[in-house]
C-alpha positions as CSV (number, residue, x, y, z in Angstrom):
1,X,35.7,137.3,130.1
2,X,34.4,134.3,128.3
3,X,37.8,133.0,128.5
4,X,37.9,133.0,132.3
5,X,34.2,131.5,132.7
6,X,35.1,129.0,130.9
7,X,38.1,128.0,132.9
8,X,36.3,128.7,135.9
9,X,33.6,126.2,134.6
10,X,36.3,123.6,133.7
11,X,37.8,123.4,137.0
12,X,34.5,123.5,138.7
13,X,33.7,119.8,136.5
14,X,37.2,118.6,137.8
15,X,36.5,119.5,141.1
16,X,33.1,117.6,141.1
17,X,35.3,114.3,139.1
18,X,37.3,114.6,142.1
19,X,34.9,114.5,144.8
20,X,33.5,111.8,143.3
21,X,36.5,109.9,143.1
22,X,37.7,110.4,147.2
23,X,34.1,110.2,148.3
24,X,31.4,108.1,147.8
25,X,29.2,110.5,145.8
26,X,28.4,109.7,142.9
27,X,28.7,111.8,140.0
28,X,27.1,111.0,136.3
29,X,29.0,113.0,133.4
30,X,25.9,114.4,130.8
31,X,26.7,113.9,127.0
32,X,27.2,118.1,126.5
33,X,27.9,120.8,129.2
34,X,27.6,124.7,128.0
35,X,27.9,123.3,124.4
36,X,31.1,121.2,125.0
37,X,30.9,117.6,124.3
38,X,32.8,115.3,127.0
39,X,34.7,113.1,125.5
40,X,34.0,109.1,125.8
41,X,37.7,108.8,127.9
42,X,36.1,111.0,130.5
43,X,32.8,109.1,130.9
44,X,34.8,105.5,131.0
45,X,37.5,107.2,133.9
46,X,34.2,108.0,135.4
47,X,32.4,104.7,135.1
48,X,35.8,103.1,136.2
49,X,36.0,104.8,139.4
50,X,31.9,104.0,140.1
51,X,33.1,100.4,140.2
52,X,35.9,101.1,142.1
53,X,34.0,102.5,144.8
54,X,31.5,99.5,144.5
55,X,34.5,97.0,144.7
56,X,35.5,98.8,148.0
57,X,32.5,98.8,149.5
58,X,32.0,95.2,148.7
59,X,35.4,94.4,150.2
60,X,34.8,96.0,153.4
61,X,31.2,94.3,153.9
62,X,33.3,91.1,153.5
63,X,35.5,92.0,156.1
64,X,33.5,93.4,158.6
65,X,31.5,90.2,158.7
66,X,34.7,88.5,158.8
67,X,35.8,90.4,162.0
68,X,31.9,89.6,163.5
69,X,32.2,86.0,163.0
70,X,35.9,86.0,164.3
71,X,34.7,88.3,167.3
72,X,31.5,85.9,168.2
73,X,34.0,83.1,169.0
C-alpha cells in the first residue's frame, strides 16, 4: 500500500511539472515533499521552463504591438 501511494504521489508531482510547463501556471517545487528531497536538477528544469514561459510572453507583447502599429497605417 505504501508502495502504490507513493507512486500515486509521484505521478501526481509530474502531472503538476507538466501543467506548469504547457500552461501558464506557475508551479514552485518545495525543498522536501512527504520526506523526499527533490533534487536541485528538478528545481533548475523547473526554473528553466518559468523563463521560458516569461520569454514567450515577452515575445508575443512584442509582436502584437508590432501587428497594432502595422495595422494603424
Amino acid at each position: 500500500m505504501r508502495f502504490l501511494l507513493g507512486w500515486i504521489f509521484k505521478i501526481g508531482c509530474l502531472g503538476l511539472v507538466y501543467l506548469g510547463m504547457t500552461s501558464g501556471l506557475r508551479i514552485k517545487l518545495p525543498e522536501e515533499i512527504l520526506g523526499y528531497r527533490v533534487p536541485g536538477a528538478a528545481q533548475q528544469w523547473d526554473d528553466r521552463n518559468a523563463q521560458i514561459g516569461e520569454y514567450g510572453k515577452q515575445t508575443q507583447a512584442g509582436f502584437n504591438s508590432i501587428s497594432d502599429s502595422l495595422g494603424k497605417r
